[in-house]
Each structure stands twice: as C-alpha cells, then as structure tokens.
N, C-alpha and C positions, 0 to 999 in steps of 0.2 A: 800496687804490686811492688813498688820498686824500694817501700819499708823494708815488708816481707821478704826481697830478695837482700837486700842491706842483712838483715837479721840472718838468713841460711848462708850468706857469704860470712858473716862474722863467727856463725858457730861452725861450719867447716874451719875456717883461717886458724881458731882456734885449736880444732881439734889435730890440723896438723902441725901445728907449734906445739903442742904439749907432746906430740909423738914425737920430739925431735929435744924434747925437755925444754923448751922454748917459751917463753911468753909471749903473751899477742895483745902489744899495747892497744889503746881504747883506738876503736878505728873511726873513720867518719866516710865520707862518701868524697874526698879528699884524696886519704891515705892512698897510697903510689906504694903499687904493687913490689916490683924490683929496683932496687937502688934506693928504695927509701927506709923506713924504717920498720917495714915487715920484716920479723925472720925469718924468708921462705926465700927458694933460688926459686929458678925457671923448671926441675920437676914438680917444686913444690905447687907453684900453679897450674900447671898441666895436669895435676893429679885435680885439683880443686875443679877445674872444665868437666874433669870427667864425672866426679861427684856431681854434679851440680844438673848434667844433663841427665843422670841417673836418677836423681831427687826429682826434678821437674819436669822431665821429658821431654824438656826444649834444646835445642842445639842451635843457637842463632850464630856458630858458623859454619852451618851447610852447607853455605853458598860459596864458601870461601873465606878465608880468615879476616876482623875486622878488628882494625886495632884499638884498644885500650890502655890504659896506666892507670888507672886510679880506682877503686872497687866503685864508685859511682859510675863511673863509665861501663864497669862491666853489669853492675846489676841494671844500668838503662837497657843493653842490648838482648837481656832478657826480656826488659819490658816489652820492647817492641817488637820478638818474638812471641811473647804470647797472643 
C-alpha cells in the first residue's frame, strides 16, 4: 500500500503544482513537505489531506492530528490506517 499511496500523493502534489503553474520536482518518500523543496504552502497541503481522504476513504487523523514532514511519513499513516 504504501507504493500506491507514494504514487496518489505524487499525482495529487502534482496536480496542485501545475494549478499554481508550478513544477513538482521528482519526489521520494524523503521529500519534506514545507520548507523544503515542494512548491506548496500549508493550504496547499491541507487541500492534498482533503483529496486524499476523498480518494481513499481513510482519515488517519480522526483521532487527532499526527505529525509528519516528509510524504513518506504521510503515506505510512495511511498505511496503518487502512
């Protein structure tokens, strides 16, 4: 699961870089969200949680917000969501 979720976090990241006329250099499971070298702020992510639980139907933070940096971190907390 946690390719699969690499792959749906890279084509959303994408598609809100190109909304913004943006490029979305090659990501890895690494790549640091804000402050690094994604072009997205903090709505830009927040848009990306929403997409994301809309695509998969999981919300792994239901419970409460659990932090990440790095899209590897976030597609693990999918993982262990599902």
């Amino acid at each position: 699961m946690t390719d699969a979720m690499l792959a749906l976090i890279a084509e959303e990241l994408g598609r809100i870089a190109a909304d913004k006329g943006e490029v979305l250099p090659p990501l890895t499971a690494d790549s640091v969200f804000l402050g690094g070298d994604l072009p997205i702020d903090s709505l830009d992510l927040a848009t990306l949680l929403v997409v994301l639980e809309q695509r998969t139907g999981q919300d792994p933070f239901r419970a409460g917000f659990r932090q990440f940096t790095t899209v590897g971190e976030l597609a693990a907390l999918y993982t262990v969501a599902a």
